[in-house]
C-alpha positions in Angstrom: 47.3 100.1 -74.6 48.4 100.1 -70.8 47.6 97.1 -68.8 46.2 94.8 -72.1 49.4 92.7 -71.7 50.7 93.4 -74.8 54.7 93.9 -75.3 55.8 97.3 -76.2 57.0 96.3 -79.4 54.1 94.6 -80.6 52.3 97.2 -79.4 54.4 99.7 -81.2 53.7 97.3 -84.4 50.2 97.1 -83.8 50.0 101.2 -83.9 52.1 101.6 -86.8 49.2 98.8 -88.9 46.2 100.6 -87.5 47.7 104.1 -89.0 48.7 102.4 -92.5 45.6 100.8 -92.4 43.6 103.7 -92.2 44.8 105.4 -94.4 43.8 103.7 -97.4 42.9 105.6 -100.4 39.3 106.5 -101.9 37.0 103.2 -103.1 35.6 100.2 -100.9 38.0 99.8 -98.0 39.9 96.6 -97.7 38.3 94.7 -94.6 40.8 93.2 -92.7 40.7 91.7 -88.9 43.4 91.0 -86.0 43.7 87.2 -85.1 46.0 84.6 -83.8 47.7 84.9 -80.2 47.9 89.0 -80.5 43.9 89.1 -81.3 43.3 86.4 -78.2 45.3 88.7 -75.9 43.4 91.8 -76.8 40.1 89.9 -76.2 41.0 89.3 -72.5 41.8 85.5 -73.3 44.4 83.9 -70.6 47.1 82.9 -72.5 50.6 80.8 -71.7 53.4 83.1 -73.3 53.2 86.2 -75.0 52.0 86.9 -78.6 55.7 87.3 -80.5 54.0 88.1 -84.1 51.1 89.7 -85.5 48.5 87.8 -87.8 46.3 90.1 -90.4 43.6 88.1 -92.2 41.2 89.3 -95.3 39.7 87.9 -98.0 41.7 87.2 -101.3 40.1 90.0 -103.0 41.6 92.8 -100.1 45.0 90.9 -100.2 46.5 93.1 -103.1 45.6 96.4 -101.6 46.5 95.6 -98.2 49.9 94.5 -99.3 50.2 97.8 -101.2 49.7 99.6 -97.5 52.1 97.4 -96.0 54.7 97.9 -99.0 57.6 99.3 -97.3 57.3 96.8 -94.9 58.0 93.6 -96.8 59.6 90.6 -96.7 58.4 88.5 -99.2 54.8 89.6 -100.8 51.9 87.2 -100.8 51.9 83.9 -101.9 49.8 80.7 -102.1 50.8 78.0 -99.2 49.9 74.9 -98.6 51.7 74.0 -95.4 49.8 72.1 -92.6 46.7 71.1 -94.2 45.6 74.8 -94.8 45.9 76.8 -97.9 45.9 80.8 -97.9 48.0 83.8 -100.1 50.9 84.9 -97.5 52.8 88.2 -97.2 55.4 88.3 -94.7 56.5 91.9 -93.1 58.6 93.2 -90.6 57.5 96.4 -88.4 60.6 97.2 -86.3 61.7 93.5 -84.6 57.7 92.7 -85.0 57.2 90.1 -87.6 53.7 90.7 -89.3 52.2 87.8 -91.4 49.0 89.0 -93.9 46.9 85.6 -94.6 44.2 86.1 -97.3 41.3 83.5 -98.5 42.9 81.0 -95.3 41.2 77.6 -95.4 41.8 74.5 -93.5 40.6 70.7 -94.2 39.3 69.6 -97.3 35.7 67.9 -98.3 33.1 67.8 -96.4 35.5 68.7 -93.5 36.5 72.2 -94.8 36.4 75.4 -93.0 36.8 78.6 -94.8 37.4 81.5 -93.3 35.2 84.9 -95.2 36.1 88.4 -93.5 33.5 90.0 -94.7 31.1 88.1 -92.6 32.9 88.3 -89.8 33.5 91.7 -90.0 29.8 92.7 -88.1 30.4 90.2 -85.1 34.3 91.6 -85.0 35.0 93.4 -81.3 36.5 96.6 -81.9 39.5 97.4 -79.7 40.6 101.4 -79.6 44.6 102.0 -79.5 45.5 105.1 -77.4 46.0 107.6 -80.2 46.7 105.5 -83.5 43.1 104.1 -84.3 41.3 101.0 -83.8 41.9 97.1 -84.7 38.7 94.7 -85.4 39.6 91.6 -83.6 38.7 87.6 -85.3 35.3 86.8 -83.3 35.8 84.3 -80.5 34.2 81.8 -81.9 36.0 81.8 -84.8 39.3 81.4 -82.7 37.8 78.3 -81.2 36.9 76.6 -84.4 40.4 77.4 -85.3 41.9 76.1 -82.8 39.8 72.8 -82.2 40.7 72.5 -85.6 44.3 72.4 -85.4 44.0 70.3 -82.2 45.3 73.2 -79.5 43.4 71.7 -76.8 44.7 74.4 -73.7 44.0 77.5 -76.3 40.1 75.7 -77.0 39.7 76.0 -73.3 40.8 79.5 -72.4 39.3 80.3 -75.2 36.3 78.3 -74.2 36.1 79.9 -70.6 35.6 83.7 -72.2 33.1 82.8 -74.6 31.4 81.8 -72.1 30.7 84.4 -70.3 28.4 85.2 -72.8 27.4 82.0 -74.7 23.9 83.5 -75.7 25.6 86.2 -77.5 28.4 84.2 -79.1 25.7 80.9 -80.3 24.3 82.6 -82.9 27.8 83.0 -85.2 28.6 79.6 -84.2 25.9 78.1 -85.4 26.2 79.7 -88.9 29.8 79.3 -89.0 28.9 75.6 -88.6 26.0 75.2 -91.2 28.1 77.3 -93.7 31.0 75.3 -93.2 29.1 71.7 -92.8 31.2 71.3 -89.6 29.3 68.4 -88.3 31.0 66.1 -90.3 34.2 67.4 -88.8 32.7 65.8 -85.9 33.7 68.9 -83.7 30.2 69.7 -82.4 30.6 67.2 -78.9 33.8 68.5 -77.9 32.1 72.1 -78.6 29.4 71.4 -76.7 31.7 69.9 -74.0 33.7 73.2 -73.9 31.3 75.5 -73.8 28.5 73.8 -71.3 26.0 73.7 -74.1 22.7 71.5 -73.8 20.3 71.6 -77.2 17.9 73.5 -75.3 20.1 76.4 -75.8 20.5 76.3 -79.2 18.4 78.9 -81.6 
């Protein structure tokens, strides 16, 4: 992982979740993706301070079976939270100094307003980033950070963010748009700052 930026012991982490990961026994594999600051790193985005945790999301329905491979790890195994307007089931691990947090079923909002997040369909637009000799981490799509992010009001991440998806807005519209129908963003009222961010005009839109 030389040159992504990423401290050693994160990096170390991030090895050590890719191998337990993997190794999960026979049956439908848990599907499970990277986010939060680490995930943004990884995905080239420009970032103010270092990622100092790690941030596993998956569906509810993986949550059990990806605490299992995480056991020996623990800190306190998932629970339902409610803090900051969002609701999700929450493990909490330590790998070395590296705290690891596993979010299942996250949502945020309420209403019409609600975004939930489903792994599963993100998992076919989900870069794939190889680690030098412990495996491979699917990363949160982009546009799914943004969301996030606009979401929770971080206004500098929305534009870094912003400034990568751009390079290929073509490529990234087409998620974005079904995140937003799926999720009735509109009535969020997030679609003119989007459009603002990310230089789109309606002639661009599929």
């Amino acid at each position: 992982m030389a040159g992504s930026g990423v401290p050693y012991a994160l990096e170390t982490a991030l090895g050590s979740i890719a191998e337990e990961l993997d190794c999960i026994g026979p049956g439908k594999p848990p599907v499970w993706l990277l986010g939060g600051s680490c995930g943004l790193l990884l995905h080239g985005v420009q970032l103010s301070a270092a990622p100092r945790d790690i941030d596993l999301y998956c569906d509810l329905e993986d949550a059990a079976q990806l605490h299992q491979a995480l056991l020996r790890y623990t800190v306190c195994a998932p629970e339902e939270d409610y803090s900051g307007g969002c609701y999700s089931l929450r493990g909490l691990y330590f790998i070395g100094e590296v705290k690891v947090e596993l979010v299942g079923g996250f949502r945020i909002g309420g209403g019409s307003g609600q975004y939930s997040v489903d792994i599963s369909k993100l998992q076919p637009y989900a870069p794939i980033y190889a680690l030098e000799g412990s495996g491979q981490l699917a990363l949160m799509p982009l546009v799914h950070e943004l969301i996030f992010n606009l979401l929770r009001g971080r206004e500098e991440r929305c534009r870094a963010i912003a400034e990568l998806v751009k390079r290929d807005i073509t490529g990234h519209l087409p998620l974005l748009e079904q995140l937003f129908e799926e999720n009735h963003l509109e009535a969020a009222g997030l679609q003119p700052r989007l459009d603002e961010l990310l230089g789109i005009t309606e002639s661009m839109r599929i």
